[in-house]
N, C-alpha and C positions, 0 to 999 in steps of 0.2 A: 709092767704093772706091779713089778717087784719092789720098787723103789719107796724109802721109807726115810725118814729123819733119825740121824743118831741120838742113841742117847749121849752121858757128859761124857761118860768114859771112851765110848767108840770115837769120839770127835776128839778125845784129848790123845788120842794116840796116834795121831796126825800130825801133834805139834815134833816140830824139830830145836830140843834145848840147844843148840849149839847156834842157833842161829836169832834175828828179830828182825821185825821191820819186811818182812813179815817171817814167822818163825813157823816155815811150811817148806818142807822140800819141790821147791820151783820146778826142777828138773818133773818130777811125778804131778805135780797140780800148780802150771803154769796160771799165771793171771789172777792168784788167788792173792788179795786184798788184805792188808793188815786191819782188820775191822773186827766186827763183833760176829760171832756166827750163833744160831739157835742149834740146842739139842731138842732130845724128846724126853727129858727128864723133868719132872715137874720141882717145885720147892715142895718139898713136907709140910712145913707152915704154915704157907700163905698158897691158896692156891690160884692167886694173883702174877705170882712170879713163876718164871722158870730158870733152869741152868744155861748161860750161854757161857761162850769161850773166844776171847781173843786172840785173833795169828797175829797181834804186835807182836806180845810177850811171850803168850803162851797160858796168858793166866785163864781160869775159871770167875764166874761170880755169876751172881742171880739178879735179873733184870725182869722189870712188868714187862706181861706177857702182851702188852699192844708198841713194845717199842719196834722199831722197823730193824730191821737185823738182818744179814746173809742166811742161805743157809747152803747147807754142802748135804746130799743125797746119798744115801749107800743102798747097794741092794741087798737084798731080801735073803730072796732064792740061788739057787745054782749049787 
């Protein structure tokens, strides 16, 4: 019940610069998709948008918050 969406920074510290396609250490989170993933970071701006992060690249950007997107779960507690 601990389980919560990251924000941009927890989810960007996932990416593996050395690698793309997907830019995620396989070995630690197999099966994971070079796509778009959601954080829990809202945009300031527009509260339309929020931060999502692709494991093609590695990059960040800000996407409407009804696009359909991954998402990757960390927990909470412990």
């Amino acid at each position: 019940s601990d389980w919560r969406l990251p924000n941009i920074n927890e989810l960007a510290s996932l990416v593996a610069r050395d690698r793309y396609g997907p830019s995620i250490n396989l070995e630690r989170f197999p099966s994971t998709p070079a796509a778009w993933f959601w954080s829990s970071s809202p945009y300031a701006y527009y509260s339309y948008y929020a931060w999502v992060l692709s494991f093609d690249y590695g990059n960040d950007s800000i996407h409407y918050r009804y696009f359909s997107y991954h998402v990757r779960l960390v927990r909470s507690g412990q």
